[in-house]
TORDO-362226 format. One line per field, with one value per atom (N, C-alpha, C): residue number from 1; atom name; x, y, z. Coordinates in steps of 0.05 Angstrom, whole numbers, padded with zeros to 5 digits. Layout:
residues N
nr <- (NUM ...)
atom <- (CA ...)
east <- (X ...)
north <- (Y ...)
up <- (Z ...)
This chain:
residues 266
nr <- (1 1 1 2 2 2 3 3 3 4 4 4 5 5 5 6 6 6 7 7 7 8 8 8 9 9 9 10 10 10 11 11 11 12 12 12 13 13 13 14 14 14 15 15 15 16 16 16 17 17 17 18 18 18 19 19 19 20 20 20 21 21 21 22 22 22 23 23 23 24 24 24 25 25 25 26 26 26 27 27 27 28 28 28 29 29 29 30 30 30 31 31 31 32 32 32 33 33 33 34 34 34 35 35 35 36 36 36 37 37 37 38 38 38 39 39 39 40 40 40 41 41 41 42 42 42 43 43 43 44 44 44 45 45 45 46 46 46 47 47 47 48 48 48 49 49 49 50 50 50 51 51 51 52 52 52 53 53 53 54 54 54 55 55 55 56 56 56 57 57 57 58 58 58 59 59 59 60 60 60 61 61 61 62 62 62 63 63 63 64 64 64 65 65 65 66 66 66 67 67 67 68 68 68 69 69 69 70 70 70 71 71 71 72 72 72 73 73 73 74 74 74 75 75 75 76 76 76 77 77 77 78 78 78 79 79 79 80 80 80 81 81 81 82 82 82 83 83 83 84 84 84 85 85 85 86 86 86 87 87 87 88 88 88 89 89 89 90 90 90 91 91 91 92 92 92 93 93 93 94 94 94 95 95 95 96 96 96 97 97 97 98 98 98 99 99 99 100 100 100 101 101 101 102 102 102 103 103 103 104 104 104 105 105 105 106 106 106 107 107 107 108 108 108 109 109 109 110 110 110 111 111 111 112 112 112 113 113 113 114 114 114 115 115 115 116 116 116 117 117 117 118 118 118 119 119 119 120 120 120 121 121 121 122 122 122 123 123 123 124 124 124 125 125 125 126 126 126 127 127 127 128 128 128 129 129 129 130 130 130 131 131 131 132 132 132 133 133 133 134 134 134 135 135 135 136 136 136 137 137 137 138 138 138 139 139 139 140 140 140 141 141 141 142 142 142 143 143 143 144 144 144 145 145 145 146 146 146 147 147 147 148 148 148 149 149 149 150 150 150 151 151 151 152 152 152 153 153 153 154 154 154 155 155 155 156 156 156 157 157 157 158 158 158 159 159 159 160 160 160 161 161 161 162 162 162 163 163 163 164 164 164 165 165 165 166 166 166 167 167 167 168 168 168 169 169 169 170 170 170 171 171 171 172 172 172 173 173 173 174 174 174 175 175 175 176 176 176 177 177 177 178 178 178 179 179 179 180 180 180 181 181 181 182 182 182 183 183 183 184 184 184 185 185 185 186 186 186 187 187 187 188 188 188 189 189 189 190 190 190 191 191 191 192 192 192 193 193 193 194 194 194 195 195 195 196 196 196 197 197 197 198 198 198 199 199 199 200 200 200 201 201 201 202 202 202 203 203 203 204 204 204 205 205 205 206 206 206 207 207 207 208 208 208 209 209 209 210 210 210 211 211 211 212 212 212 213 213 213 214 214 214 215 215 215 216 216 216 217 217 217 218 218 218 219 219 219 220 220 220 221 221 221 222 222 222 223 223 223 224 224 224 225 225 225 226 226 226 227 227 227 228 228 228 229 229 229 230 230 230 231 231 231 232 232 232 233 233 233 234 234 234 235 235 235 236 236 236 237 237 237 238 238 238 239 239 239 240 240 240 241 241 241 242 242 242 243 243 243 244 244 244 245 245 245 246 246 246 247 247 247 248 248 248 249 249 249 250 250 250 251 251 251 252 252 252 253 253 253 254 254 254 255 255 255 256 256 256 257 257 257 258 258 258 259 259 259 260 260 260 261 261 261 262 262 262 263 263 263 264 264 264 265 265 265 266 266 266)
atom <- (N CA C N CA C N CA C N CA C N CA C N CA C N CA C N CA C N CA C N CA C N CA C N CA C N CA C N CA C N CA C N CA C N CA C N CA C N CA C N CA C N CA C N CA C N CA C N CA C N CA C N CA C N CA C N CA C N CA C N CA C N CA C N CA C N CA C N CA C N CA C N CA C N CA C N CA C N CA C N CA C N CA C N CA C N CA C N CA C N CA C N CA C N CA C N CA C N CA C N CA C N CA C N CA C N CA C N CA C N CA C N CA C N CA C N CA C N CA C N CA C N CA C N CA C N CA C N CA C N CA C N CA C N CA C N CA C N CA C N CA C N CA C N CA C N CA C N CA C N CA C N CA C N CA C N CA C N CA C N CA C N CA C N CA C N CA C N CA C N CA C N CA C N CA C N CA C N CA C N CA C N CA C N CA C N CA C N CA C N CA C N CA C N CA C N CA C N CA C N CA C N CA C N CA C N CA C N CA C N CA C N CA C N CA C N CA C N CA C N CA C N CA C N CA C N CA C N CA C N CA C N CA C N CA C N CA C N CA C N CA C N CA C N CA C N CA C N CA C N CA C N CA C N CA C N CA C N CA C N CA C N CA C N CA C N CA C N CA C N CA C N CA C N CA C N CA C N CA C N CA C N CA C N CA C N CA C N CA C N CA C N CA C N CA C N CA C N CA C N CA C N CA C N CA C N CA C N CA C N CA C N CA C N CA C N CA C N CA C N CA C N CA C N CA C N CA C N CA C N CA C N CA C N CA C N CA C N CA C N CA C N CA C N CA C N CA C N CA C N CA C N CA C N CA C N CA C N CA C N CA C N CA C N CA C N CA C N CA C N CA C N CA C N CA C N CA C N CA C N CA C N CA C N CA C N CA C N CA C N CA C N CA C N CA C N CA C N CA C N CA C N CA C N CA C N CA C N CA C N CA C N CA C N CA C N CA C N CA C N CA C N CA C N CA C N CA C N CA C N CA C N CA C N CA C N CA C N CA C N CA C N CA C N CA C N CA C N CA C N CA C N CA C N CA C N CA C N CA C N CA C N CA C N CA C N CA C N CA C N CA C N CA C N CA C N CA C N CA C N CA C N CA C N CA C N CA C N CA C N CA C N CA C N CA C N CA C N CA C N CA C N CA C N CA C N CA C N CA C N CA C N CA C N CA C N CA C N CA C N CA C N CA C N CA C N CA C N CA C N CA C N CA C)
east <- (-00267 -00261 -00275 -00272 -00292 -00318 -00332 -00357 -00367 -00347 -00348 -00356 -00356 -00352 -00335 -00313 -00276 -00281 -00269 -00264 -00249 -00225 -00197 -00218 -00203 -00215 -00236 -00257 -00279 -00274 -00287 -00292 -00311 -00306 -00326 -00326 -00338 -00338 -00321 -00316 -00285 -00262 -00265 -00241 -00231 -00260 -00246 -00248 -00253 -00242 -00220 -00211 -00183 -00161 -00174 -00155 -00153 -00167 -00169 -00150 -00153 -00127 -00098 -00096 -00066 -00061 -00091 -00075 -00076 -00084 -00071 -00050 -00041 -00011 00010 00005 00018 00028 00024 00027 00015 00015 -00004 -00032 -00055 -00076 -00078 -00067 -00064 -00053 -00039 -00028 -00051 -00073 -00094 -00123 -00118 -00137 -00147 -00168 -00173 -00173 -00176 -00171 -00147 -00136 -00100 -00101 -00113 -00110 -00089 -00081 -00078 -00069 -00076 -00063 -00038 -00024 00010 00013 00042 00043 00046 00053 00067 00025 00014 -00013 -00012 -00006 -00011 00008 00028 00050 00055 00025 00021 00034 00047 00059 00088 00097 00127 00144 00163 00174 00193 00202 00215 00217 00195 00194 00181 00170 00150 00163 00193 00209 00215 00219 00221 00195 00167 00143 00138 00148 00136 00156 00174 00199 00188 00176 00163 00137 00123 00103 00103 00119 00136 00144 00155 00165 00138 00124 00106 00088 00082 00073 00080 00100 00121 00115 00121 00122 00092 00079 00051 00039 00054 00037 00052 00073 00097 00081 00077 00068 00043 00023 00005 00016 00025 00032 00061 00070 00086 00064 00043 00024 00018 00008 -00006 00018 00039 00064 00077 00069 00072 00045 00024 -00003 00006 00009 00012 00030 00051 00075 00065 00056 00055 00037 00015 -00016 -00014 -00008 -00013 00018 00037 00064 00081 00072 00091 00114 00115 00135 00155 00155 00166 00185 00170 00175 00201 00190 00205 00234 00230 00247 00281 00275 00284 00281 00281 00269 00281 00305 00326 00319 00317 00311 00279 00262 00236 00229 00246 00240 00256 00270 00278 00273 00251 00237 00216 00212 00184 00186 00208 00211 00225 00235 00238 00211 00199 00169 00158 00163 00145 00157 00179 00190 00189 00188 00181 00148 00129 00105 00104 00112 00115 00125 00145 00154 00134 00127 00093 00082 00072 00051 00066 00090 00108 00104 00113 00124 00088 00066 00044 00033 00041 00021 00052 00074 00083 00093 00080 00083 00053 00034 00007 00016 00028 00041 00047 00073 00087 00079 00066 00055 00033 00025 00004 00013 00040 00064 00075 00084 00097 00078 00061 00041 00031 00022 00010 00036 00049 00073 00098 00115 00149 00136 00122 00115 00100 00077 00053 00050 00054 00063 00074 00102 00127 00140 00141 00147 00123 00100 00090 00062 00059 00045 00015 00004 -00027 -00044 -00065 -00086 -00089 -00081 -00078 -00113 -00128 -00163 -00155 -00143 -00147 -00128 -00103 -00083 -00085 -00115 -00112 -00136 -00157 -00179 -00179 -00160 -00164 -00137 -00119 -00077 -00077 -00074 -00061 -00066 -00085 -00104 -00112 -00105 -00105 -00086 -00067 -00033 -00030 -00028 -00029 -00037 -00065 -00080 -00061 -00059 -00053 -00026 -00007 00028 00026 00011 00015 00017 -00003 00002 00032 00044 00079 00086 00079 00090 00091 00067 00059 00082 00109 00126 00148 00150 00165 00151 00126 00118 00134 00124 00140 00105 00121 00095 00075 00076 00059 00032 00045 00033 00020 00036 00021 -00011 -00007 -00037 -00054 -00042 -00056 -00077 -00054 -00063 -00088 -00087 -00102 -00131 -00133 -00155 -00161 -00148 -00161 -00178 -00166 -00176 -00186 -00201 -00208 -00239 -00254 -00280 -00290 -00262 -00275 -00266 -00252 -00261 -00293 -00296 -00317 -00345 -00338 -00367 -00362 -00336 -00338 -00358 -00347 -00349 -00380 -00387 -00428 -00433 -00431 -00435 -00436 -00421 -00420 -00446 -00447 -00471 -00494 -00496 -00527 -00541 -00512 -00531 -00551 -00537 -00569 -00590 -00595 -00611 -00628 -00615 -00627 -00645 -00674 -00690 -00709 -00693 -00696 -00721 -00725 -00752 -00745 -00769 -00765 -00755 -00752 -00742 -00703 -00696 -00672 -00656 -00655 -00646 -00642 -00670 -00667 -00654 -00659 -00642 -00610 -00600 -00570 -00555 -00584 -00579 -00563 -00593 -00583 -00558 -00557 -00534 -00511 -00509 -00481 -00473 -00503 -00501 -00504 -00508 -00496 -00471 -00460 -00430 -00409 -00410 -00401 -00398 -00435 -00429 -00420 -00417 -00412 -00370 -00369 -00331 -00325 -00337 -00339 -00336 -00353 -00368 -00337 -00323 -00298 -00279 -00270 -00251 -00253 -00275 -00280 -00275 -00281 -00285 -00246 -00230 -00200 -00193 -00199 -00187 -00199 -00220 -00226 -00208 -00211 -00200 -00168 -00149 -00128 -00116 -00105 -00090 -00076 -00066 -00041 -00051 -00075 -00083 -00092 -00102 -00098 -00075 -00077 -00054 -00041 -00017 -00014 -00034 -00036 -00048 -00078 -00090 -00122 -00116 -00104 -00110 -00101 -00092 -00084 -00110 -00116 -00152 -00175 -00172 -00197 -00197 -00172 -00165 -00169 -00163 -00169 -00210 -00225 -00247 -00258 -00256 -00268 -00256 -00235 -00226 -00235 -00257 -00274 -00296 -00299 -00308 -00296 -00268 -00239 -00230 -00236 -00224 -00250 -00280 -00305 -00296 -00293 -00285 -00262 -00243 -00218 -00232 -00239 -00241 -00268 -00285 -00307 -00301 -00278 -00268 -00263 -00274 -00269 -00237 -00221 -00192 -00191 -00214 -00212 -00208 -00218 -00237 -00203 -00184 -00148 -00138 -00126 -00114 -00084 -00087 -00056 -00034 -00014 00013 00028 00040 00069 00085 00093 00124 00145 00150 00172 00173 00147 00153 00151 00139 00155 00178 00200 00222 00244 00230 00242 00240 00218 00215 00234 00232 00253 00282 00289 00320 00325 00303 00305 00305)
north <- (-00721 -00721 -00698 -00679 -00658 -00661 -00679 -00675 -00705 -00719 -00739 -00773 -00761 -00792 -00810 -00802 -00814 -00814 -00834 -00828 -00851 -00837 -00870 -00887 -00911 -00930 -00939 -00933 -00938 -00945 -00969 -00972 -00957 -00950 -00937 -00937 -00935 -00935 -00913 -00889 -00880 -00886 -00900 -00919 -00942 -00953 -00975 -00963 -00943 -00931 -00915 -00907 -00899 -00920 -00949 -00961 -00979 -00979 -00988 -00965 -00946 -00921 -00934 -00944 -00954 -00975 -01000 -01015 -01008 -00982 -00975 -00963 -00953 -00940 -00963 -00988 -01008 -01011 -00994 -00998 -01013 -01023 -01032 -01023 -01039 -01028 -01014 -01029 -01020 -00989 -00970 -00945 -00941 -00935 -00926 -00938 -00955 -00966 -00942 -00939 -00928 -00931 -00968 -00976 -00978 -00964 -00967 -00943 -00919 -00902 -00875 -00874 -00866 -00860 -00849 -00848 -00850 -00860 -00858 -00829 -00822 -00802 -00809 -00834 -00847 -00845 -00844 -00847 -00812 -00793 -00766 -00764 -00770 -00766 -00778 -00803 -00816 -00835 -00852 -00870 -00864 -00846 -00834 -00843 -00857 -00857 -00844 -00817 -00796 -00786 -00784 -00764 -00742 -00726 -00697 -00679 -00670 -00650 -00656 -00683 -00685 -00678 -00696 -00683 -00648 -00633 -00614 -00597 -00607 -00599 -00613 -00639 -00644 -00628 -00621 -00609 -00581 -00566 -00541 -00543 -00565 -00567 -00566 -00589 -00593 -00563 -00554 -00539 -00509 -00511 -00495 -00490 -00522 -00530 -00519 -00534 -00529 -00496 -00483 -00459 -00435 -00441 -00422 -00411 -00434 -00422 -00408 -00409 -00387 -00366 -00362 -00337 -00325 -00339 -00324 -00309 -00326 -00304 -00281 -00290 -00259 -00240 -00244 -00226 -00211 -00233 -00226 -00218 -00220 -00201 -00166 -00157 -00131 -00117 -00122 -00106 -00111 -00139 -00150 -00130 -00130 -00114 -00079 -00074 -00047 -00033 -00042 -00030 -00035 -00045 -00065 -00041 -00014 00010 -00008 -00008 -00006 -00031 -00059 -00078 -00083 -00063 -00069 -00058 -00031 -00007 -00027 -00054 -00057 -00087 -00098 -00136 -00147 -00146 -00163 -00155 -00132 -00119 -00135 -00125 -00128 -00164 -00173 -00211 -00220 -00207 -00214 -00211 -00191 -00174 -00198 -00201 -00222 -00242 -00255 -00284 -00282 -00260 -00256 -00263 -00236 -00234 -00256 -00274 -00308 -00323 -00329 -00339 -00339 -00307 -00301 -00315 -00310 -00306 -00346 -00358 -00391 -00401 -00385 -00385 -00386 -00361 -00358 -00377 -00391 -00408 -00438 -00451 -00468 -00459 -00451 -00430 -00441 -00433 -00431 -00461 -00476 -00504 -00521 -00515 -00533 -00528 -00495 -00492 -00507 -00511 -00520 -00553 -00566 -00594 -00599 -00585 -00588 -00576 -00563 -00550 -00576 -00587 -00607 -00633 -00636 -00655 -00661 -00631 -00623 -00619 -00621 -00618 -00647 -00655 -00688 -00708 -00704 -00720 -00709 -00696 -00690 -00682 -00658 -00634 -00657 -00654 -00662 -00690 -00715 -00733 -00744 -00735 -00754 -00734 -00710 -00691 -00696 -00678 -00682 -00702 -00717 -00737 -00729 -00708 -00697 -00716 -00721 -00744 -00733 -00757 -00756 -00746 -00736 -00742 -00705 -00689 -00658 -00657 -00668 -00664 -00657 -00687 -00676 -00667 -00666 -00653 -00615 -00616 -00577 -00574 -00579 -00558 -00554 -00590 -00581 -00566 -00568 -00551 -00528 -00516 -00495 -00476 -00495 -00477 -00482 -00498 -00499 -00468 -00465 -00450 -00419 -00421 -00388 -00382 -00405 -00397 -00393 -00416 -00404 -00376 -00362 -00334 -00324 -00333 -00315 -00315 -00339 -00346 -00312 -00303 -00274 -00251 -00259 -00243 -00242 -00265 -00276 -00252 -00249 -00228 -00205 -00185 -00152 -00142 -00117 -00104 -00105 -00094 -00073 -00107 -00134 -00158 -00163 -00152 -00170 -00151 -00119 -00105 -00121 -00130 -00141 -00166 -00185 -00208 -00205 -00173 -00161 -00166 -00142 -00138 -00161 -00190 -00215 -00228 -00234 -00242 -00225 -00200 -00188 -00199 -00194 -00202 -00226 -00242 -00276 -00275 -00258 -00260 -00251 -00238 -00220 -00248 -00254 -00269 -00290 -00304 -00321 -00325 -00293 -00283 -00278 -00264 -00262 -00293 -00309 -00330 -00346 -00345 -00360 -00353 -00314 -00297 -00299 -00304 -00303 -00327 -00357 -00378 -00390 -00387 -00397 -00382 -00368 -00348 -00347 -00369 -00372 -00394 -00390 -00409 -00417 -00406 -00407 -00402 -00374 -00351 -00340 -00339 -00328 -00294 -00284 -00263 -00258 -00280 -00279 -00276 -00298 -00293 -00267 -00256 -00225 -00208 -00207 -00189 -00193 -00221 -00220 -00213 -00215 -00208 -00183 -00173 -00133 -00129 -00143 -00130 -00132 -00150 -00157 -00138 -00139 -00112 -00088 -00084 -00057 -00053 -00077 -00072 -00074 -00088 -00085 -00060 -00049 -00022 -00002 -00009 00021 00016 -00007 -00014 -00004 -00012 -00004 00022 00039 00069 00083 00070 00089 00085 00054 00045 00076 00073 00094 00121 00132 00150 00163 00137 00140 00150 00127 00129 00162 00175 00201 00221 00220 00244 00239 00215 00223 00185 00186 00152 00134 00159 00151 00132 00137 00118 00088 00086 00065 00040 00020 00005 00003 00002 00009 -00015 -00041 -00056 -00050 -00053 -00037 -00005 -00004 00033 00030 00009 00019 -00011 -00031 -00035 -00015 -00004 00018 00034 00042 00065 00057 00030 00022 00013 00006 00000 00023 00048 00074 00101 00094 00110 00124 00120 00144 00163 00145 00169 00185 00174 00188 00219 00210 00233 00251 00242 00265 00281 00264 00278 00301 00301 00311 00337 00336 00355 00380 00359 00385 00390 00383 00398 00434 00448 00481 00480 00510 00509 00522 00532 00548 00538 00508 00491 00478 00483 00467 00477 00455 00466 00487 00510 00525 00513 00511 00493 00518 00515 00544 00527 00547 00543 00550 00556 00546 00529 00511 00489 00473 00477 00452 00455 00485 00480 00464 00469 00456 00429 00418 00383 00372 00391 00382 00383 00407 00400 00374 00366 00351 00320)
up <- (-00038 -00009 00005 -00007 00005 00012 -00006 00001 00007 00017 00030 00005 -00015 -00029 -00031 -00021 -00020 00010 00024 00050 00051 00069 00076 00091 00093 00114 00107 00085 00087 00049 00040 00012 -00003 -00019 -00040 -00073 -00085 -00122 -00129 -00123 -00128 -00123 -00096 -00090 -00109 -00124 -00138 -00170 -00173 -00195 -00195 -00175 -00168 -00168 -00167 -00159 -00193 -00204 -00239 -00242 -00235 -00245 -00249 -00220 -00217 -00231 -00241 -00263 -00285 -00296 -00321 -00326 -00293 -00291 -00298 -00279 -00283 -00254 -00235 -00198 -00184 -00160 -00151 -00143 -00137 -00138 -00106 -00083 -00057 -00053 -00074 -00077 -00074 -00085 -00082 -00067 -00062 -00042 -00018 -00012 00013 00034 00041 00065 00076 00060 00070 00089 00079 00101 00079 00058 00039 00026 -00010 -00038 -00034 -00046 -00044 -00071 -00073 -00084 -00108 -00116 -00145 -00158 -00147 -00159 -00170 -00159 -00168 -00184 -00186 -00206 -00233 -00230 -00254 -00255 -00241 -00241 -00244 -00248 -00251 -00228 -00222 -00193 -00191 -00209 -00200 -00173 -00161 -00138 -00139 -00110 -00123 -00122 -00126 -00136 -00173 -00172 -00198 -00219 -00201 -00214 -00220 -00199 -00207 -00230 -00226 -00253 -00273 -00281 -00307 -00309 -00289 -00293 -00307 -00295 -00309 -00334 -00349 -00376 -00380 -00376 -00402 -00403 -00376 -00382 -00396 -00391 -00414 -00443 -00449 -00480 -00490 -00476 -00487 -00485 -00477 -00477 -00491 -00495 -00505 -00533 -00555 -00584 -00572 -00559 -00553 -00547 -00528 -00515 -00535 -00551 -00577 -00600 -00600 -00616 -00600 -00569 -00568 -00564 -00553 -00558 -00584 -00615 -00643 -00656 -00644 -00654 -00661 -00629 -00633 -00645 -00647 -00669 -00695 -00696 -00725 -00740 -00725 -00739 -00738 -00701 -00699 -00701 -00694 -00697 -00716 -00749 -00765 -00773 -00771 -00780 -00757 -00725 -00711 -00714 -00721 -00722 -00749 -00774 -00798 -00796 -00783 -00771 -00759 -00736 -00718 -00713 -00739 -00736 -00717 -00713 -00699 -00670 -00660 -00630 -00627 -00644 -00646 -00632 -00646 -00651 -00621 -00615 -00592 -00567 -00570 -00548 -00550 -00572 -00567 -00563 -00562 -00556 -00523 -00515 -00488 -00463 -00484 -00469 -00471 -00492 -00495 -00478 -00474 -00455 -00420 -00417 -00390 -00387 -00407 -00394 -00400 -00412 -00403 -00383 -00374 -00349 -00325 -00329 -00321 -00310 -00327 -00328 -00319 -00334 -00320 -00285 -00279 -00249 -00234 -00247 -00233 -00225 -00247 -00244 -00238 -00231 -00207 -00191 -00180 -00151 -00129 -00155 -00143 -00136 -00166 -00157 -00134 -00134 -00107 -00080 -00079 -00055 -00042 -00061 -00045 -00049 -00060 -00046 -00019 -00020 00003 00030 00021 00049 00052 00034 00043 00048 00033 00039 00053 00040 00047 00074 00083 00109 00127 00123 00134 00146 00119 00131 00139 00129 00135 00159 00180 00191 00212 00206 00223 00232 00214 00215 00220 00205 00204 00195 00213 00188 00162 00156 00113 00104 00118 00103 00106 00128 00134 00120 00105 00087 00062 00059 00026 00023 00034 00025 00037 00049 00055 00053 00071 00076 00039 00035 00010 -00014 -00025 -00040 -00034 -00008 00003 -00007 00006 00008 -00018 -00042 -00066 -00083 -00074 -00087 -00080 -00056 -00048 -00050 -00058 -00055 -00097 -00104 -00150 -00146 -00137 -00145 -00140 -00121 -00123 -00153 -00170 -00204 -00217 -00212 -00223 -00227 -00204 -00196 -00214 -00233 -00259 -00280 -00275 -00302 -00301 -00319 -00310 -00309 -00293 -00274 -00294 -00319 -00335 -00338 -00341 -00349 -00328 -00293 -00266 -00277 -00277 -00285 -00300 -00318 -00331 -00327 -00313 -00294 -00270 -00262 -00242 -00252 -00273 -00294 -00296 -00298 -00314 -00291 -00258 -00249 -00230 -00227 -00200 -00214 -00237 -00248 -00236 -00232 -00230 -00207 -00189 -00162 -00144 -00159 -00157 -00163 -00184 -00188 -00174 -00163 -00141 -00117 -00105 -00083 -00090 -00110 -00108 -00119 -00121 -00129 -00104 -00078 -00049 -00038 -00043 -00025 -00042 -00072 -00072 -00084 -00093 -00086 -00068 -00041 -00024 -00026 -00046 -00050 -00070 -00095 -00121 -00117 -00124 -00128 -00157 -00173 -00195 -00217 -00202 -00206 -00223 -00239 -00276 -00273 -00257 -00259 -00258 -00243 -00235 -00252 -00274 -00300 -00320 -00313 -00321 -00313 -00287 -00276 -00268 -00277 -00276 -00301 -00321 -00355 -00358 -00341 -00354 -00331 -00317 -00289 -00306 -00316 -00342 -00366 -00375 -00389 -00385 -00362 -00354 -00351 -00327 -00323 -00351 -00369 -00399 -00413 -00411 -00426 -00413 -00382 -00371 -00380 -00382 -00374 -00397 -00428 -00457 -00456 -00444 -00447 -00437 -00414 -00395 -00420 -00433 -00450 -00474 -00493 -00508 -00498 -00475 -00472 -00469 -00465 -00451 -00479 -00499 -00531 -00544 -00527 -00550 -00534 -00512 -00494 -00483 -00481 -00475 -00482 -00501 -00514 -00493 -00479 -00463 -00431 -00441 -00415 -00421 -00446 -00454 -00466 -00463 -00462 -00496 -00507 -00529 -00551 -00545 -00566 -00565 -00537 -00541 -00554 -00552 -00564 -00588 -00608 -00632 -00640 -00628 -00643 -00642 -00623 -00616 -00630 -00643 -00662 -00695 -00690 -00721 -00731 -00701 -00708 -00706 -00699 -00688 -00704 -00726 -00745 -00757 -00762 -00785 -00757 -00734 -00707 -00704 -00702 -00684 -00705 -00730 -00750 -00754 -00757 -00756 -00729 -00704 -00669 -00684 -00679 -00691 -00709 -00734 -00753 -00731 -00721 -00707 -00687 -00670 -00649 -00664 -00644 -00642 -00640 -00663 -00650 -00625 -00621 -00589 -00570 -00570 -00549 -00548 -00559 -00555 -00535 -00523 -00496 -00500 -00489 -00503 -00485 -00514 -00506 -00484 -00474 -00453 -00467 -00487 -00495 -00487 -00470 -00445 -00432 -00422 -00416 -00427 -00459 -00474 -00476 -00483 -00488 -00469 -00441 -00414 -00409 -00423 -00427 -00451 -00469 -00496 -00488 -00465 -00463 -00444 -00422 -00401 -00420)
């Protein structure tokens, strides 16, 4: 619809492949017809005639189910490998923390893909059409997918802080290459240099991000996150202990033992 190959009112070869959709749903083929003026919602919902509150509550399970055993590994990676003292120390606390944290972060992801559902429910249909009666073509090709896109992110608010950081880190990169990706396609003409020079731009930004990561793990742990700092420590172990032994004892920062003793009573 965006780029104008779907259009209501008007027939077209997605239209009648949209509309073979509905007889494999088992609906009518007019749900999806275009000359109707447009999609009914039982076509996005898959044929389900729940409703799009009920869709986005199935949408949330499944998406649930399906993502839970992932995100129980990456939650049981780190104790398992880099903390197993802590883990052995405290199994019962340990196993419950992690099936918490697996739980929240399915939540997560449930929470994200059927607020997108329903958001472009609620705008093409419950809001939009049935309220205020917006042409269905500015409904579904921009509001909904719009408002979709920009309300998922609240889901993030289900994480705990230390995970939203994390979430940060994951997507500011791929906002970034979005955003140079808008500004310097009309720009690419696909000149044997271009390639090169987006090569090394990558590898620079890598080794410089690498170079800060390393540089956190020799000079102070605590700024690194506990599971990167106990791989970095395990691939860089025989650096970390040569570093260590040829440090000068001069070159040590002197402790004030009074204010350690003042942090030890606090």
């Amino acid at each position: 619809m965006r780029t104008g190959d779907y259009q209501y009112n008007k027939p077209s070869v997605l239209g009648n492949a949209l509309m073979d959709y509905c007889t494999q749903l088992g609906i009518p083929r007019s749900y999806a017809d275009p000359c109707s003026g447009r999609v009914d919602c039982l076509v996005i919902h898959e044929g389900n005639t729940w409703g799009c509150e009920v869709n986005a509550l199935n949408r949330f399970y499944r998406g649930f189910k399906k993502i839970f055993p992932v995100y129980l590994s990456v939650h049981l990676a780190p104790p398992l490998f880099f903390r197993t003292a802590r883990l052995l120390q405290n199994p019962g606390g340990s196993i419950l923390h992690i099936l918490l944290a697996s739980v929240r972060s399915s939540t997560f992801l449930g929470t994200y893909i059927a607020i997108i559902w329903y958001s472009i429910c609620f705008v093409r249909t419950r809001f939009g059409h049935q309220v205020l009666g917006v042409n269905q073509s500015r409904l579904d090709n921009t509001l909904g997918p719009l408002l979709g896109s920009m309300l998922c992110g609240l889901s993030l608010l289900v994480e705990s802080k230390h995970r939203r950081g994390e979430m940060t880190l994951y997507v500011v990169p791929r906002a970034l290459f979005s955003l140079t990706e808008r500004l310097l396609s009309p720009h690419q003409k696909g000149r044997w240099w271009e390639y090169m020079v987006a090569e090394f731009g990558e590898n620079v930004t890598f080794a410089a991000s690498l170079m800060v990561l390393m540089s956190a793990v020799f000079r102070d742990k605590s700024m690194v996150r506990p599971s990167i700092r106990g791989l970095m420590s395990w691939i860089l172990k025989d650096e970390m202990k040569a570093d260590g032994e040829q440090t000068p004892v001069g070159d040590q920062t002197p402790v004030d033992e009074e204010e350690l003793l003042k942090l030890e009573k606090k």
